[in-house]
C-alpha positions as CSV (number, residue, x, y, z in Angstrom):
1,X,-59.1,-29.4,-23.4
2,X,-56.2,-30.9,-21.3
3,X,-54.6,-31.7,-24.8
4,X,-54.3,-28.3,-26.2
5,X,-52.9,-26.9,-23.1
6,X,-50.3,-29.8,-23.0
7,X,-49.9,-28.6,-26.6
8,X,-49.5,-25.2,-25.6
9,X,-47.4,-25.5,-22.9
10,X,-45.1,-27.9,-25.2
11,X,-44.6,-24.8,-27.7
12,X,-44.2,-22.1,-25.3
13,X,-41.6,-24.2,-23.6
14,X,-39.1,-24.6,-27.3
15,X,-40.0,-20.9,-28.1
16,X,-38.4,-20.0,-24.7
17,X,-35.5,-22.5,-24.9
18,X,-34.8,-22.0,-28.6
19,X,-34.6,-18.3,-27.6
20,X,-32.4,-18.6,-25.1
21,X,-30.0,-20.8,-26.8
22,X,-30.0,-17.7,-29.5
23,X,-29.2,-15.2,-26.6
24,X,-27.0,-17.2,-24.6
25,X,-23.9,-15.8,-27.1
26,X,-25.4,-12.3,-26.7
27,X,-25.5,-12.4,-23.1
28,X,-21.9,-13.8,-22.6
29,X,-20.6,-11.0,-24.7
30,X,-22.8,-8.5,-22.6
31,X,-21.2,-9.7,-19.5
32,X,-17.7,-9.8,-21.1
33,X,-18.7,-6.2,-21.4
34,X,-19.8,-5.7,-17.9
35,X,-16.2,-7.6,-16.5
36,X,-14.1,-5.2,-18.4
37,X,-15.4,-2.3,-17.6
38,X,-15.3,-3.2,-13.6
39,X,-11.5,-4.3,-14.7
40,X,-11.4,-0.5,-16.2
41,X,-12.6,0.6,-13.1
42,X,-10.3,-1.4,-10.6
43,X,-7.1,-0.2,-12.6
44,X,-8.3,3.2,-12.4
45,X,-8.4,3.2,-8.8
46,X,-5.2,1.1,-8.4
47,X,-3.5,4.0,-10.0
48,X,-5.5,6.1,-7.4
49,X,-4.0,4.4,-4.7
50,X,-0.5,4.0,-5.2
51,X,1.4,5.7,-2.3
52,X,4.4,7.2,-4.5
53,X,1.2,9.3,-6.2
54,X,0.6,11.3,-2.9
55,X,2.2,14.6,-2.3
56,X,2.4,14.9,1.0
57,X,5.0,17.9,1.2
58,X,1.4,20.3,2.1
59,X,0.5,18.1,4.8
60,X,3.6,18.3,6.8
61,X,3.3,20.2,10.1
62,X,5.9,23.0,11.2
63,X,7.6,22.1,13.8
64,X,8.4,25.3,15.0
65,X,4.7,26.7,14.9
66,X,3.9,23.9,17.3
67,X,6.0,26.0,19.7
68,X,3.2,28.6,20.0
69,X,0.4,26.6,20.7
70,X,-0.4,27.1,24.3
71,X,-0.1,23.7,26.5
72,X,-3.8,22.3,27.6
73,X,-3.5,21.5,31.1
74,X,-5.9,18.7,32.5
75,X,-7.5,19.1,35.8
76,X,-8.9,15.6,36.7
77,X,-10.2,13.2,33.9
78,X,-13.0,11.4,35.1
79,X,-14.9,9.1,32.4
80,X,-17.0,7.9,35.5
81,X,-20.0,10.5,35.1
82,X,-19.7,9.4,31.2
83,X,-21.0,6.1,31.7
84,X,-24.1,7.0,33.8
């Protein structure tokens, strides 16, 4: 009894390693696949965040509209009620 589960054990173990010596190609080019597309990726959001992309011509304030606002006065800031 102990012999043919030494036996089986024996054969299970070489199917497993002769099939990952097979695979171990497939899986290196599988993760070469992987690694260039997160390269793809990365380069694609470099270009994303280069500065000289931004137009930032819309997101300039008018100086003389700031003019009209009406001044916030504050009467006492206290932080102290805040905290209890």
């Amino acid at each position: 009894m102990k012999s043919i589960l030494i036996f089986m054990i024996l054969i299970t173990s070489t199917l497993f390693a002769v099939d990952s010596n097979t695979s171990k190609e497939d899986r290196i080019q599988k993760q070469l696949k992987i690694e260039m597309q997160k390269e793809q990726k990365y380069a694609k959001e470099q270009i994303f965040y280069q500065h000289w992309n931004y137009d930032y011509k819309g997101a300039e304030v008018n100086k003389e509209s700031l003019k009209k606002l009406p001044e916030i006065e504050l009467d006492d800031l206290d932080m102290d009620s805040v905290y209890d």
